[in-house]
N, C-alpha and C positions, 0 to 999 in steps of 0.2 A: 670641221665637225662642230654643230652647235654642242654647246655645254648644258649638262641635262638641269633641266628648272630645279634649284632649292624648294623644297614648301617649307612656307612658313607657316606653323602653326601658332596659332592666335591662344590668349589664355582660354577663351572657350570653347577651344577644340581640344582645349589638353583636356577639361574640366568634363567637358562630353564624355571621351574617352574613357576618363576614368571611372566617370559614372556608370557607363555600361558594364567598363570591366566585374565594378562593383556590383552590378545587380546581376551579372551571370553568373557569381559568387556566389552571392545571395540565393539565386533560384537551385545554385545544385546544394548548395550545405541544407537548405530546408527541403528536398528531396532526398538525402540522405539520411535525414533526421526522421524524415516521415516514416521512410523504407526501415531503418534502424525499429521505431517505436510501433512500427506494426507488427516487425517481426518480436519484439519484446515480450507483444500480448498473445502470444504464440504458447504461453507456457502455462496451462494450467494444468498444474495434477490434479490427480485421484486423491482426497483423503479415505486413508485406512476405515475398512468392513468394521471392527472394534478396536478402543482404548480403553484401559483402565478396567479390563472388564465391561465395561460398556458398548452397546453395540448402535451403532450409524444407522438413523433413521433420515435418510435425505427428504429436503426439500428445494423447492426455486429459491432462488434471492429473492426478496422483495423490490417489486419492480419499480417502486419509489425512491429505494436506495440504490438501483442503477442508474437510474437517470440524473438521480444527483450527487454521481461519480460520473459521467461523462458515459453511461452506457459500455463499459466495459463486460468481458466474460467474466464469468462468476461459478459457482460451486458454494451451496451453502446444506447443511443436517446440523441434527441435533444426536449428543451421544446421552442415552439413557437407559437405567436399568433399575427397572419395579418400581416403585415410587418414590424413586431420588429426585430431584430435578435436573431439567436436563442443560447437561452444557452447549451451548448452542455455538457453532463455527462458523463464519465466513470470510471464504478465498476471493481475490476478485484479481485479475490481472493489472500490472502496473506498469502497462505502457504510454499513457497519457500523463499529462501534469495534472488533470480534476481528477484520476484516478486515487491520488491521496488525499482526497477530504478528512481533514481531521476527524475524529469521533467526538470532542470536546464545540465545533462546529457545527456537527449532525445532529447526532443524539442528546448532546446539551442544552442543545437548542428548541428542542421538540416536548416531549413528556416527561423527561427526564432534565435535572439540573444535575450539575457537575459539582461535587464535592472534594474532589482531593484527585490529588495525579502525582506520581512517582515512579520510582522503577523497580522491577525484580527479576533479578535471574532463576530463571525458570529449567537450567541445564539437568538437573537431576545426573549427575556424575556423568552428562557429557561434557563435550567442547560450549562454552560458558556461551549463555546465550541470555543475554540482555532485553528486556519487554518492558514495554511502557505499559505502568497499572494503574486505570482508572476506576474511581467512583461512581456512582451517581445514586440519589436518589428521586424518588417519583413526584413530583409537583403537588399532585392532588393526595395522593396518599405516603406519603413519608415514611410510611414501614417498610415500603416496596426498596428495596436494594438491588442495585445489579454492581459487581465487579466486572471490569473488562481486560482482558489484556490485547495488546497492539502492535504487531513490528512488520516491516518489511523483508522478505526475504528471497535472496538470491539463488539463483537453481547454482551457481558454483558454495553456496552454503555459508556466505556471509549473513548477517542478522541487521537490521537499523531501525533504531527504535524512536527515535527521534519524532516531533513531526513536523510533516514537509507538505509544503501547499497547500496549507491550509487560507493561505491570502497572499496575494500577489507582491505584498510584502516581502515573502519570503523568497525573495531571488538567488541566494547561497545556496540553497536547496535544488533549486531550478537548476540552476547552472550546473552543479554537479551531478542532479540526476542525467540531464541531459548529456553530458559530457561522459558519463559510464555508459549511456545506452547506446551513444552514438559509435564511439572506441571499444569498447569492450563488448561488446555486446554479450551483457548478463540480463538474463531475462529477471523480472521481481513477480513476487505475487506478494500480495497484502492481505494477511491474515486479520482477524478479529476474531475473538472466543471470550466469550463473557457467559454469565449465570447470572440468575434474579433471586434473592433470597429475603426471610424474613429480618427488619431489622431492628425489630425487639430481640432477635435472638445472634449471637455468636457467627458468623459468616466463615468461621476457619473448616467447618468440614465442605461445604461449599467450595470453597477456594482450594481447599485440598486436593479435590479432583477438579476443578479447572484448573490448577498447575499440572498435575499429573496429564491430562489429555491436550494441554497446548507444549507442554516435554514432549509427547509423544506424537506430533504433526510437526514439531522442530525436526527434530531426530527423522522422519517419514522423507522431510520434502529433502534434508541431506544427502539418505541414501538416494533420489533419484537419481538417473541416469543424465 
């Protein structure tokens, strides 16, 4: 009986090999990932008919600020009543990484300058719920005020207030948004709810009821299902 032929593989047929194994690696973890972050942007609620008294007067996103989110779904109103000003809301799904454009990137950047950023718990005798609080004032007119607040939130009811992607810098971020959307799969929506006020004068009744109606779309997106 002949003796069956040894192969010998040469260092560039291991190197082959492995390369491909790697790149059919590659081709299913970013079809996974794809599949995962599409199904992510799957989750946009309803915000609540009224808050605070206030009653939801919906409108479109602005279709400048989708595009420079990466074109995500969105949900944006205003909650007012009688000649208060009104607090204005927008949801936008956060299944992409441009989907968390900073606000300090956007809005800082534009008519507005950014003056101060900190945090406030906004829980109102719920489960504590942590929001990133910004500034800004108007460029051309310096009275014009608007406060914002800012967080990420998960349909299983986590909060993150943090911000993420706003430059490719920020890879910590990346990494771990990606690695909960791919495992876990917890869908996020990214809220914004800010108000414009005078600021010759006192901004706490203002802010009064923007805490009071971003309490209450905390509290809204928890109870979903």
């Amino acid at each position: 009986m002949r003796a069956k032929r040894q192969k010998n593989y040469t260092g560039e047929h291991i190197r082959t090999r492995v390369a491909m194994i790697f790149l059919v690696l590659m081709v299913t973890l970013l079809y996974l990932t794809g599949y995962r972050m599409a199904a992510a942007s799957t989750w946009l609620p309803t915000m609540p008919q009224s808050l605070e008294g206030m009653t939801l007067l919906p409108h479109p996103v602005d279709q400048n600020t989708l595009i420079m989110l990466g074109n995500p779904r969105g949900t944006a109103g205003a909650y007012a009543e009688g000649d208060s000003r009104p607090v204005e809301v927008t949801m936008v799904t956060g299944g992409m990484f441009e989907n968390y454009h900073d606000p300090t990137a956007c809005v800082g950047q534009g008519q507005f300058e950014t003056i101060g950023i900190d945090t406030v718990d906004i829980a109102d005798g719920q489960e504590k719920a942590l929001v990133r609080r910004l500034t800004f004032k108007h460029r051309q007119n310096p009275d014009i005020r608007m406060v914002m607040y800012y967080w990420q939130q998960r349909k299983s009811g986590s909060i993150d207030f943090r911000a993420r992607m706003g430059n490719f810098r920020d890879m910590p971020a990346r990494v771990e948004h990606g690695w909960s959307t791919l495992l876990n799969h917890d869908p996020t929506v990214i809220v914004r709810t800010y108000v414009l006020f005078d600021g010759r004068t006192t901004e706490s009744a203002e802010e009064t009821r923007l805490k009071g109606v971003s309490a209450g779309i905390v509290a809204t997106l928890r109870m979903r299902p």
